[in-house]
C-alpha positions as CSV (number, residue, x, y, z in Angstrom):
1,X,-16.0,-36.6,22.7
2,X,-14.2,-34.8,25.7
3,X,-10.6,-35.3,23.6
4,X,-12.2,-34.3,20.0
5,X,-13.2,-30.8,22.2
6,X,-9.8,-30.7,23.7
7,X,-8.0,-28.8,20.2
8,X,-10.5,-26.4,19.9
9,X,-10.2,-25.0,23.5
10,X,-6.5,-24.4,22.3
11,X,-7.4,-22.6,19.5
12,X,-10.1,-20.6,21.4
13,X,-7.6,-20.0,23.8
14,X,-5.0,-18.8,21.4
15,X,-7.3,-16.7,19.7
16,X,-8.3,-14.7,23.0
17,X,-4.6,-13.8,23.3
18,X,-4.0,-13.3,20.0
19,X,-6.7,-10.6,20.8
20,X,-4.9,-9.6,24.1
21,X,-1.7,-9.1,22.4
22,X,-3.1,-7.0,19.7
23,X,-5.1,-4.9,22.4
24,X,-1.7,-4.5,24.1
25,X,0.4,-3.3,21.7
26,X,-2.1,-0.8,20.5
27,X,-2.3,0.8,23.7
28,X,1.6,0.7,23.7
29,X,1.3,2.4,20.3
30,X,-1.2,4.6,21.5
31,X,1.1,5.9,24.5
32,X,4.3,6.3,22.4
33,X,1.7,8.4,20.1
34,X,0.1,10.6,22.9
35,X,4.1,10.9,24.4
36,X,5.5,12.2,21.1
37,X,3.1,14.7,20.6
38,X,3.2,15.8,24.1
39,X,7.0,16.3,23.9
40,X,6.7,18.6,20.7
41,X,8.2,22.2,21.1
42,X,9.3,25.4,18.6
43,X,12.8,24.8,19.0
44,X,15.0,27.4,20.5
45,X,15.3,30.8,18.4
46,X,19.1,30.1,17.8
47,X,18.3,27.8,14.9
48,X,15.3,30.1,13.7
49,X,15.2,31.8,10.2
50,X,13.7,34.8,10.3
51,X,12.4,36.8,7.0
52,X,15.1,39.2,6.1
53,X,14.5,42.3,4.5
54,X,15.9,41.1,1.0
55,X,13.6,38.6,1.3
56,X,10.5,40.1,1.8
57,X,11.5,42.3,-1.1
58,X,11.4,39.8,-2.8
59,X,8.0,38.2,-1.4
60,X,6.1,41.7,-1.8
61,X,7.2,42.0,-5.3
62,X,6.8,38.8,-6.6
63,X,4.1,37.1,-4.4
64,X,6.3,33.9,-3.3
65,X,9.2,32.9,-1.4
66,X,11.8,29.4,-2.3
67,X,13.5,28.7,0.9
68,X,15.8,25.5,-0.6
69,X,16.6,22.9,1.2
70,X,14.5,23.6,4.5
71,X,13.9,20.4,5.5
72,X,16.4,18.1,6.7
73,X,16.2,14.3,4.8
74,X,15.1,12.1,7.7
75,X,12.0,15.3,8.1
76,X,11.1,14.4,4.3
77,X,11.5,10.7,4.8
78,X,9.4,10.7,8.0
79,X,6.7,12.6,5.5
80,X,6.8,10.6,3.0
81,X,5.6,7.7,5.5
82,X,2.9,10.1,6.8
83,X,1.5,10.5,2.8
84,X,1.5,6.4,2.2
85,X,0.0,5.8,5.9
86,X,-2.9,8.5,5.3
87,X,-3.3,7.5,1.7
88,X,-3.6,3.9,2.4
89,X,-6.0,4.7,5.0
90,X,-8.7,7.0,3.3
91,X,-8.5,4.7,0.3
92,X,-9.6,1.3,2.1
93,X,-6.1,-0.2,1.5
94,X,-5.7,0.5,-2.0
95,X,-3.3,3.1,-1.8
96,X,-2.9,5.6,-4.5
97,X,-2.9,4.0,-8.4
98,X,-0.5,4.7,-11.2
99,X,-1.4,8.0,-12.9
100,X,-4.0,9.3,-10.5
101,X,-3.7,11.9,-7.9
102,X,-5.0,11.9,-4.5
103,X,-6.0,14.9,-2.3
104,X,-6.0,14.5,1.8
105,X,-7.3,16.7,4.6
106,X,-4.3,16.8,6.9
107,X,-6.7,16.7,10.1
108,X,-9.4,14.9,8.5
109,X,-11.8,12.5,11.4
110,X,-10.8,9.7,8.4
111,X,-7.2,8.6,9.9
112,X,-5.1,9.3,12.4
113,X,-2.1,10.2,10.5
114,X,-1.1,13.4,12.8
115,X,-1.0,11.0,15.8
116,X,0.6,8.2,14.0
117,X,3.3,11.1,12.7
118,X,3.6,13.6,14.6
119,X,6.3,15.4,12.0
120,X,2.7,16.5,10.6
121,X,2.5,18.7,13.8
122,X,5.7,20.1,14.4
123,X,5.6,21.5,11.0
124,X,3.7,23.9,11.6
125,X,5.8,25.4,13.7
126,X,8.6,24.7,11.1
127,X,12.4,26.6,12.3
128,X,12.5,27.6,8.5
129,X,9.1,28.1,7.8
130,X,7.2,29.6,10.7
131,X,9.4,32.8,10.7
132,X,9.0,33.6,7.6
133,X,5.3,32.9,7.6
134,X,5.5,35.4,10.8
135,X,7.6,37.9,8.8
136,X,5.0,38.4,6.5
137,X,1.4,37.9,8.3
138,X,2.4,38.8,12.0
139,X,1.9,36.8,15.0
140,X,-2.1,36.2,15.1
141,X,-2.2,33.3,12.7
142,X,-2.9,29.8,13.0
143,X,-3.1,27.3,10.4
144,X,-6.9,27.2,8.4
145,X,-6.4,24.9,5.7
146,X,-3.7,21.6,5.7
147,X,-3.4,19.0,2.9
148,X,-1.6,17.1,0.4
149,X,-1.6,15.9,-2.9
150,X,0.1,12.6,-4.0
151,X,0.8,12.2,-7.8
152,X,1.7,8.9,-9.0
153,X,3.3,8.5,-12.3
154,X,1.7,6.6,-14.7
155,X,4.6,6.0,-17.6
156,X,8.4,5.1,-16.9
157,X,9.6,8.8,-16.6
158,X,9.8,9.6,-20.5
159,X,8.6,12.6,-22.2
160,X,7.8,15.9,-20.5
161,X,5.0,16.6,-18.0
162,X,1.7,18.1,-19.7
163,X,0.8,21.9,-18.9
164,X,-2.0,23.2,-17.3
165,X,-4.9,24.6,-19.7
166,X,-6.3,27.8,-19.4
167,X,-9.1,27.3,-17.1
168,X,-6.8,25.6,-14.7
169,X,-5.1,29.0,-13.5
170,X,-6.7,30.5,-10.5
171,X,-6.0,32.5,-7.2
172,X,-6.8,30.6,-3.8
173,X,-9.7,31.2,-1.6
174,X,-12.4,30.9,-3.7
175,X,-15.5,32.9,-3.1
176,X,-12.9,35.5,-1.0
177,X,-11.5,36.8,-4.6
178,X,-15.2,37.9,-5.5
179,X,-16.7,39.0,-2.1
180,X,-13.9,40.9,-0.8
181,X,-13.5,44.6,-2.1
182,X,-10.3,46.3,-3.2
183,X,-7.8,46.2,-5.8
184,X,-5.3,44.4,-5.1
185,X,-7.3,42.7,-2.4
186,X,-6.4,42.1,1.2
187,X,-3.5,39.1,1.4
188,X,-5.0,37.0,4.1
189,X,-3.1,34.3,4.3
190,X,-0.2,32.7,2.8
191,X,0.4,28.8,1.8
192,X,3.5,27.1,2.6
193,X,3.9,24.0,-0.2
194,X,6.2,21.3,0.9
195,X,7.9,19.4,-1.3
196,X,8.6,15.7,-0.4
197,X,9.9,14.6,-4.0
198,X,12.2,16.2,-6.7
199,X,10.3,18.1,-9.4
200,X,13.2,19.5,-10.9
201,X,13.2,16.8,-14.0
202,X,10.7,18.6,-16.7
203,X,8.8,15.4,-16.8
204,X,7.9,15.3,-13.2
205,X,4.4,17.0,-12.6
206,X,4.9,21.0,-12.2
207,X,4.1,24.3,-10.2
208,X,3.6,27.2,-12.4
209,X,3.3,30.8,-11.6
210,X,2.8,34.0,-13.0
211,X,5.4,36.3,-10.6
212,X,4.2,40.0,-9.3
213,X,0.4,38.5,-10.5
214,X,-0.8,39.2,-6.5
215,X,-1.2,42.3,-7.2
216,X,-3.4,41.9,-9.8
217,X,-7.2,41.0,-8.8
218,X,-8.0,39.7,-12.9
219,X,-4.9,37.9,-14.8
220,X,-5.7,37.3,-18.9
221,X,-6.5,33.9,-19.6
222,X,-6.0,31.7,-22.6
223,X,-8.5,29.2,-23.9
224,X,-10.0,27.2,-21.6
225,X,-8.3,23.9,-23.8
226,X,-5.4,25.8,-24.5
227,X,-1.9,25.0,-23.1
228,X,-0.7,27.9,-23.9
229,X,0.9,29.7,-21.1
230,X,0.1,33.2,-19.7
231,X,2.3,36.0,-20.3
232,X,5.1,36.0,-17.9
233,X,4.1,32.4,-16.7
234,X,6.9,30.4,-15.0
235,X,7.6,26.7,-13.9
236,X,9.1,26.4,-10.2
237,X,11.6,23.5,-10.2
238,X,11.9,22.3,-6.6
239,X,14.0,19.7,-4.9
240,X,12.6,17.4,-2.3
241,X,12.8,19.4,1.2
242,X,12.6,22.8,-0.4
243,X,9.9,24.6,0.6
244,X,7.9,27.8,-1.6
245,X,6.4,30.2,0.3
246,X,2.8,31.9,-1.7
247,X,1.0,34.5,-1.1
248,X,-2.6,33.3,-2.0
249,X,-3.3,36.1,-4.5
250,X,-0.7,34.6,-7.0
251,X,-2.1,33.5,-9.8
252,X,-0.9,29.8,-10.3
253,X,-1.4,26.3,-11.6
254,X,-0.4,22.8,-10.7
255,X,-0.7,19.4,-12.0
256,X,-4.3,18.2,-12.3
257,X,-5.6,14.5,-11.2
258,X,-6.8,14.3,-15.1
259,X,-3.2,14.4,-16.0
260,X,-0.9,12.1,-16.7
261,X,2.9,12.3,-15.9
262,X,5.9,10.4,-16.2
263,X,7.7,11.0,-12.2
264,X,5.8,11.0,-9.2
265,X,5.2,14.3,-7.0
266,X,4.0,14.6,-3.2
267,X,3.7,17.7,-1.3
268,X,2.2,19.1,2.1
269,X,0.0,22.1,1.8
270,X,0.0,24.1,5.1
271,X,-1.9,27.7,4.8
272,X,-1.5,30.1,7.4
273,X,-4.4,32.7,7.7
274,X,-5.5,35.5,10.6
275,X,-7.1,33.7,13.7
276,X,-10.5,35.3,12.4
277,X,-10.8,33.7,9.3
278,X,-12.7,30.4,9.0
279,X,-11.4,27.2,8.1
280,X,-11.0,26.3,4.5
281,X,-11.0,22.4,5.7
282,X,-13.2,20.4,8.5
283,X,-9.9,21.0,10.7
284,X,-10.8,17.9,13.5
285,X,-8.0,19.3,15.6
286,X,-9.7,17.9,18.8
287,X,-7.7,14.8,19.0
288,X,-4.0,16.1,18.6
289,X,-4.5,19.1,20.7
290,X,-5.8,17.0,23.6
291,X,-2.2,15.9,24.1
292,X,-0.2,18.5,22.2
293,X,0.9,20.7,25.3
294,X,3.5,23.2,23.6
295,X,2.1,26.4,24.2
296,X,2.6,28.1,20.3
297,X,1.6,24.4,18.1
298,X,-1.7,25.1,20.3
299,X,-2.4,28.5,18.6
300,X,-1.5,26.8,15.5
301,X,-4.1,23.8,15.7
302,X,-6.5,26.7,16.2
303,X,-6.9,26.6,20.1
304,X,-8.7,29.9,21.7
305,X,-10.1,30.7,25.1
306,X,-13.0,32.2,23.6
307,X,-14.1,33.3,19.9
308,X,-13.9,37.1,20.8
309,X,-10.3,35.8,21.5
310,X,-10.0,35.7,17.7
311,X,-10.5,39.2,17.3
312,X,-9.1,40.6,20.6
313,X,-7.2,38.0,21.4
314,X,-5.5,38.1,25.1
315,X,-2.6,37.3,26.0
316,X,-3.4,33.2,26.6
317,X,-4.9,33.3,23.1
318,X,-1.9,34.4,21.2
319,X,1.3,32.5,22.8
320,X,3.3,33.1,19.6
321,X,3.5,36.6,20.2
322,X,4.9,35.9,24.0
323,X,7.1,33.0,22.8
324,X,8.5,35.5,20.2
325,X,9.1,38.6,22.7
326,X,10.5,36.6,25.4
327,X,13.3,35.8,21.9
328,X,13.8,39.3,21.4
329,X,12.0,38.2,18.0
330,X,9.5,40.9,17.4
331,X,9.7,43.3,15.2
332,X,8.3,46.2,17.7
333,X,7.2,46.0,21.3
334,X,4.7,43.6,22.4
335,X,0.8,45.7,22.5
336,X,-0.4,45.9,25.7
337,X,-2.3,42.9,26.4
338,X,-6.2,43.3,25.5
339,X,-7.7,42.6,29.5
340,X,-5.0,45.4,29.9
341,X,-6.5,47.8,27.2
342,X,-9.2,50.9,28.5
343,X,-12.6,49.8,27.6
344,X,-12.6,52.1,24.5
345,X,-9.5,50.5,23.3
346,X,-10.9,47.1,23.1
347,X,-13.8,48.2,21.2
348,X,-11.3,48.6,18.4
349,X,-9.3,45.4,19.2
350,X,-6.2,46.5,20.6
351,X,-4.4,49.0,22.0
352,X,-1.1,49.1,20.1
C-alpha cells in the first residue's frame, strides 16, 4: 500500500509547482505590466504635430480632420493584439464570429487589456493625435469615452459593403443634441477614430459622412429602410494607421453589427471632451493610473485633485497646459494659475 501511494505524491507534488510556476510567472507578468506603464511619457515636442492653421480651416469648415498614416506599423500591430486579447476576454474565449461586430469599453473592470497593452495608454497622448486634438479643444480635456469596434467579415471579400439606412445617421452624444440650446450647438468634444485595418477596398465595412453637417443641429433624412444616401453624403476610405479626426456634431454613419461585409474592419474610438463633462463610458481608470506616473497621460485617464478642479482647475489639475508652456507650445500665455487668481476671479473660473 505504501508503494501504490508513492505515484500520487509525485503527481501531487507536481501539481503544487505546476501552481507555483504559474503564480510566478504572473507576478513576473504583472511587474513587466506595472513597469511599462510606469515608464510611459508624451514624447518630446520635437516629433509633435501640431494643428496648423490650414488644417483647422479645414476642421472648422468641414467638421473632421484625416491625418494619414499617423501611426507607425509595429503601433497598429501592437493594437491589433490589444483588439483579439480584449475581445477574447469579454467573450469567454469565443472571440469575435464571422459576420458579427463586437463593441469594447476600452477601460472596462471586464479585462485588463490597458495593462496587458499599454499602447492603449500612450495613445492618448498620441505625437500625431494629441496636438491636434489640443489645437482644436484647448488644454483642459481628458479622455470621457474610449472603445472599439471589431467587424469580422462574413463572405470571402466579394461584392461591395452594404450602406447605412436612413435611421442609422446620427450625431454623437445622445441626449446632449436635445438638452443643450443653440444653433449650431456647443462642440464639446471631438472623437479621434483609429484605424487598425485597411478600409479603402469598397467592400470593406465604411465610414460615411456628410462634410460642413456640424453646423447644422437637424440634417434631412431618408427613409428609415432606405439606403439611399443623404445629400452631400461621403464615404472616408482610410488605410490602417490613418487616423480621422470628428468633431461630434457631424452627422455620420458606420457599419452596423446587423450587417454583413465582405473585409474585416477594427478601429479605436478615443473622444476627448472638457474635464467637466461626464463620462460617456464606466471609465475604471483606477487600475492603470495607479502605476501610470507621467504627469499629462494622468489628466488624460481623468485624474483631479478635487472635482472643483474640473471647473477651476489648478495648476496640479491641468499638467498638459504646463507640459505645453514649458514647449513653447501654447498658443498664448499660460492664465494665471487659479490659487493665484483674486477671490472674484475664481468665482468665474479663471483669470485669463
Amino acid at each position: 500500500m505504501q508503494n501504490a501511494a508513492l505515484p500520487w505524491r509525485w503527481l501531487l507534488l507536481a501539481a503544487v509547482l505546476a501552481v507555483i510556476g504559474v503564480l510566478q510567472k504572473a507576478m513576473r507578468d504583472g511587474v513587466a505590466q506595472r513597469q511599462a506603464l510606469a515608464g510611459l511619457a508624451v514624447e518630446d515636442p520635437a516629433v509633435h504635430h501640431p494643428l496648423t492653421a490650414a488644417e483647422r480651416a479645414q476642421f472648422e469648415a468641414s467638421g473632421m480632420l484625416v491625418i494619414p498614416a499617423a501611426l507607425s506599423v509595429d503601433e497598429v500591430s501592437e493594437l491589433n493584439a490589444a483588439l483579439e486579447y480584449w475581445s477574447s476576454e469579454t467573450t469567454g474565449g469565443v472571440g469575435v464570429l464571422p459576420g458579427t461586430t463586437w463593441h469594447g469599453m476600452t477601460f472596462s473592470s471586464r479585462h485588463d487589456a490597458p495593462s496587458r497593452h499599454p499602447a492603449l495608454v500612450s495613445m492618448l497622448a498620441h505625437p500625431r493625435i494629441l496636438p491636434k486634438v489640443v489645437g482644436i479643444l484647448g488644454w483642459n480635456i481628458y479622455i470621457y469615452h474610449a472603445h472599439a469596434a471589431y467587424t469580422r467579415a462574413a463572405t470571402d471579400g466579394a461584392g461591395l459593403a452594404p450602406k447605412p439606412s436612413g435611421d442609422h445617421w446620427h450625431q454623437d452624444s445622445g441626449r446632449v443634441n436635445v438638452d443643450v440650446e443653440g444653433e449650431p450647438r456647443p462642440r464639446l468634444s471631438v472623437k479621434a477614430s483609429i484605424m487598425l485595418t485597411d478600409t479603402t477596398d469598397p467592400a470593406a465595412p465604411q465610414f460615411y459622412v456628410v462634410p460642413g453637417s456640424h453646423l447644422n443641429n437637424t440634417m434631412p433624412h431618408t427613409q428609415p429602410n432606405s439606403t439611399e444616401l443623404p445629400p452631400g453624403a461621403v464615404r472616408v476610405p482610410l488605410q490602417a494607421g490613418s487616423v480621422v479626426l470628428i468633431d461630434r456634431r457631424l452627422w455620420h454613419a458606420g457599419p452596423l453589427g446587423e450587417q454583413k461585409y465582405g473585409i474585416t474592419r477594427k478601429v479605436l474610438f478615443n473622444g476627448y471632451g472638457q474635464r467637466w463633462l461626464r463620462p460617456k463610458d464606466p471609465m475604471y481608470t483606477a487600475p492603470v493610473l495607479a502605476h501610470v506616473t507621467c504627469p499629462v497621460l494622468r489628466q488624460l485617464l481623468g485624474h483631479t485633485h478635487t472635482y472643483n478642479g474640473l471647473y477651476s482647475p489648478t495648476t496640479a489639475d491641468v499638467p498638459l497646459m504646463s507640459w505645453l508652456d514649458e514647449h513653447g507650445m501654447l498658443k498664448k500665455p499660460a492664465p494665471l494659475a487659479w490659487e493665484d487668481c483674486s477671490q472674484s476671479s475664481k468665482w468665474i473660473g479663471g483669470c485669463e
